[in-house]
N, C-alpha and C positions, 0 to 999 in steps of 0.2 A: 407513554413510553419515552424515556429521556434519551440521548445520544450525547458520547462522549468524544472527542476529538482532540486523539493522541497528538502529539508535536507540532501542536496549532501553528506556533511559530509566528510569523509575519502574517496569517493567512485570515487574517480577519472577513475578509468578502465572505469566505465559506462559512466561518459564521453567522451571518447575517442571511446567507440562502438556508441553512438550516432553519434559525428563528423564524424565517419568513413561511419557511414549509410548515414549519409547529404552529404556526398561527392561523395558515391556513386549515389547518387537519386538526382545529384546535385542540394539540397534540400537546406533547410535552418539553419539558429543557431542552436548552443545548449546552451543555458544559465543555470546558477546552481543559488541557493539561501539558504542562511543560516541564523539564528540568530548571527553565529561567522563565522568573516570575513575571518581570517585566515588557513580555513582545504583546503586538497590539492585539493579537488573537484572544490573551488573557482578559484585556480591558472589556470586550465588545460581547463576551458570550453571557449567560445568566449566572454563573457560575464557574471559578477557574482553581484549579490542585495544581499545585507544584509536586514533582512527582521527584523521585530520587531517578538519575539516569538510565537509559531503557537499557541500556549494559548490564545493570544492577545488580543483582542476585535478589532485589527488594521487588524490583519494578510490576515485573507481573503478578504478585501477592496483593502489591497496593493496587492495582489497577482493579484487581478481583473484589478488595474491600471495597474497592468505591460502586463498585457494580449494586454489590447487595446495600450499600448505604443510603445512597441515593436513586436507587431504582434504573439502571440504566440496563436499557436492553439492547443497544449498540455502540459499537465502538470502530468508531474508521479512522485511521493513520495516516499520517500528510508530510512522512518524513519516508524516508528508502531507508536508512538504518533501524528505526523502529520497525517498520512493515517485517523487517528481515527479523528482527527479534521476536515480534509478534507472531508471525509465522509458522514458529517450533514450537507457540502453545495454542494453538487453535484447539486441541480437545477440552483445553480446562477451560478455556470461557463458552465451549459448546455443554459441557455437562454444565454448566451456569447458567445456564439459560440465556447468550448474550452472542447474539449476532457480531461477529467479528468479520470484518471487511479486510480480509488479507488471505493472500495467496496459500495455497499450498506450501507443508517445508518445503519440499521441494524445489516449485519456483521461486519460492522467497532467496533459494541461494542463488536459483537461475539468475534472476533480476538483477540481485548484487553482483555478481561476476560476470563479466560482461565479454571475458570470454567464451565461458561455458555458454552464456545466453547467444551469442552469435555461432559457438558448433551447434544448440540444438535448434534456434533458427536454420542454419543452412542444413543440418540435417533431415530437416521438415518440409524444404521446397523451397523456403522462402529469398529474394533475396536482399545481400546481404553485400557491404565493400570487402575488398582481401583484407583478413588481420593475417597477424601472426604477433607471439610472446618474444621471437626472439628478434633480436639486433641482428645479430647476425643474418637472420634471412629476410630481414629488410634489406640490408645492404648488398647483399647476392642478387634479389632480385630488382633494385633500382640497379644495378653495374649492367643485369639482365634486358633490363625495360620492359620489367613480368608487371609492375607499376614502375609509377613517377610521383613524385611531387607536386603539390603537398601531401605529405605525412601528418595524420593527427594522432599525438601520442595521448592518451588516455589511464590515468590509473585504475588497474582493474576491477579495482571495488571501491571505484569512485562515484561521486554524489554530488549534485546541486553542483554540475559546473567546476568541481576544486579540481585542479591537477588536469587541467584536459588544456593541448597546447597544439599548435600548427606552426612544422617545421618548412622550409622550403628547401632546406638542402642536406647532404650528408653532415657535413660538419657541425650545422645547428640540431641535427637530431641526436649527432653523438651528445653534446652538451648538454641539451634538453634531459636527455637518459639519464645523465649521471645527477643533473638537479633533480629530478624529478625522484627517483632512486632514493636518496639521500632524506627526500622529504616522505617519502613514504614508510622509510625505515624509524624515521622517528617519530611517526607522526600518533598521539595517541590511543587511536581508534585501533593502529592495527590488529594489536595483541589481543580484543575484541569481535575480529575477522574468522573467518575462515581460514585456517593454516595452510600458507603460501609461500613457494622459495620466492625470494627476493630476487631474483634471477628474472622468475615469471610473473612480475608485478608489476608490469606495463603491457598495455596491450596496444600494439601500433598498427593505423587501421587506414588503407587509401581514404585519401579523403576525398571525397564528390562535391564536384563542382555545381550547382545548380539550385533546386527551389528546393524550398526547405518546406515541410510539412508535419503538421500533430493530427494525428487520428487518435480519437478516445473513444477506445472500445466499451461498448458497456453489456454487462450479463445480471441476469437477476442475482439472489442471493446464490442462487443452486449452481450455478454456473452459467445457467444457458443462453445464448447469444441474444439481444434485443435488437442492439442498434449501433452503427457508428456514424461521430459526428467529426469533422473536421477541420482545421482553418490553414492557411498557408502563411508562416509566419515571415515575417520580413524584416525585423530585427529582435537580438536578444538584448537582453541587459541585468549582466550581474547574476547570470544562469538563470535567467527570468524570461519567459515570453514577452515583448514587450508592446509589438505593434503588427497588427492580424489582419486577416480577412480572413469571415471562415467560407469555407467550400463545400461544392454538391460534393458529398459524400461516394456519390455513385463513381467518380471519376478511379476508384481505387480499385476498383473491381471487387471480386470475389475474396479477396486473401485478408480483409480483416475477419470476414465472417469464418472463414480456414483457420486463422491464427486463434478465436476465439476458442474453436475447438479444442486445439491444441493444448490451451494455457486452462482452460476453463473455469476463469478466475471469479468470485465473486467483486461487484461494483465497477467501478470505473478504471481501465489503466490507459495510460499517455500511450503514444506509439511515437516516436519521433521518425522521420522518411524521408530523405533527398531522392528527388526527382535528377539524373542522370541525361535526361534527354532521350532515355530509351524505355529503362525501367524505376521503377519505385523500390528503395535499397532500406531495408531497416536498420539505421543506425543507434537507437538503446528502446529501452522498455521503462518506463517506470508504473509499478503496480501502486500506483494510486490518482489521486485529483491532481491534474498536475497547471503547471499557471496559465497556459491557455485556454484553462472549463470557463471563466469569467464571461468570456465571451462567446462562449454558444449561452451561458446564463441571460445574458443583455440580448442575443437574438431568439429568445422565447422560448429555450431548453429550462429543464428542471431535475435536474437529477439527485439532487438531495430530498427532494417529494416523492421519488419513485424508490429512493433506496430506504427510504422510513417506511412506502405503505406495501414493499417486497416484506420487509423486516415484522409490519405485521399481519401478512397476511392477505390484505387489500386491493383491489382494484385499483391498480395506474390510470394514469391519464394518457391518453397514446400523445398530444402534444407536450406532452416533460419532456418526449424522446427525441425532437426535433429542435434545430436553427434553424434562420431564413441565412440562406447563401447569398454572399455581397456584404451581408455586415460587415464594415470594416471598425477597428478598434484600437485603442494603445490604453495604456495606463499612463497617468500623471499621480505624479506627487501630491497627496491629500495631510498637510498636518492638522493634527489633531490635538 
């Protein structure tokens, strides 16, 4: 059974955890696909399709022919706008016979809106910083001191880091609003979106002072809860995880095994969490592999082995499911 890997992108490592799982299970391909031919994901897998953008109106037709071409009986997404695209066709690659690793419609638009995704957070229990769409009830409530500064303005169906900024006062948030405004009204993707007033196309969110953390939740293909693994991250770079520790798991309590429920997602999603000093606050979701899996990979986790032998059928290995706590980790620059 071959697996195919939408918006590989820069993400070569997860090719090569795939290859290594197919080798182990001597299994089958790993093939990548992109809109742009040239990122390292293309170089490193068995096989790479440039695909027409996941926008398309092409996109998922081609995706389909490549299924029955090449025999692939899964397909997992390593981009947030694909995932969201992907999403609203989960029935036609299920009457295909093709394991798709993406959300429900549903949360595929949760995920992308990051409003909506923080009301159905806080309407679940969970917590969560104070947003709000509007300017205006920023500023009521910093004159209030309902919050304070920093503010992080975020665009609300923003991705990989673009458009996300930290104000420290009124005056730079006014400015920030009206840059940020300006680039999201031109920005190509939008008309592509979810249909949104320009008004409610920022979402501005207390910002939490404290330790930062990724939980990657993982459920089998059906949705069902297996395991979550975690590391405490200590710097980004370029909206990239960039240097870890990962952590006992247990320290979270009960509320990723709660959120599982909730989302009931098939494979792996990021949870990103600032520690407050008091509580654990969910600051985004991303419903896929997101850049800190590398490093539960390097402390003895395998979760490309467990979602190929879910996909067929098979017996896991209960150590895929697991890190050792204290790996500490960074990425360096490897050319190629």
């Amino acid at each position: 059974m071959n697996i195919l890997l939408t918006s590989a992108g820069r993400r070569s490592y997860l090719i090569e955890y795939f290859k290594q799982a197919q080798e182990k299970r001597q299994g089958g391909l790993v093939f990548a696909a992109n809109c742009y031919a040239g990122t390292s994901a293309m170089h490193v897998a068995d096989k790479a399709f440039v695909t027409p953008p996941s926008h398309s109106d092409d996109y998922v037709p081609f995706l389909l022919d490549l299924c029955t071409e090449h025999n692939i009986g899964v397909i997992c997404s390593l981009h947030d706008l694909d995932v969201f695209i992907l999403s609203r066709h989960n029935k036609l690659f299920a009457q295909a016979g093709v394991s798709l690793i993406a959300p429900s419609e549903t949360w595929g638009r949760i995920c992308l809106d990051k409003f909506e995704c923080h009301e159905v957070l806080q309407a679940n229990g969970f917590n969560v910083p104070w947003a709000s769409l509007s300017k205006d009830e920023v500023l009521s409530a910093l004159e209030s001191k309902t919050i304070e500064c920093p503010i992080m303005l975020k665009a609300r169906y923003g991705y990989g880091s673009g458009n996300l900024n930290k104000c420290q006062n009124p005056t730079e948030l006014e400015l920030l609003d009206t840059l940020m405004r300006n680039r999201i009204e031109t920005s190509e993707w939008t008309k592509f979106l979810p249909k949104f007033n320009l008004s409610e196309s920022i979402l501005f969110q207390q910002a939490i002072e404290g330790d930062e953390y990724c939980i990657d939740i993982v459920n089998d293909l059906n949705g069902n809860y297996q395991v979550h693994l975690a590391t405490q991250v200590h710097t980004m770079r370029a909206g990239e995880t960039d240097d870890v520790t990962v952590v006992d798991p247990a320290i979270f309590g009960n509320f990723p095994r709660q959120l599982s429920k909730v989302t009931k997602h098939p494979g792996i999603w990021g949870i990103d969490v600032m520690h407050d000093g008091d509580v654990f606050r969910i600051i985004d979701i991303n419903p896929r592999f997101t850049g800190d899996y590398p490093f539960h990979q390097i402390a003895g986790a395998d979760i490309p082995s467990a979602i190929l032998s879910w996909a067929e059928g098979t017996p896991i290995n209960p150590e895929w499911l697991s890190s050792t706590s204290g790996t500490k980790g960074y990425k360096a620059l490897l050319p190629t």
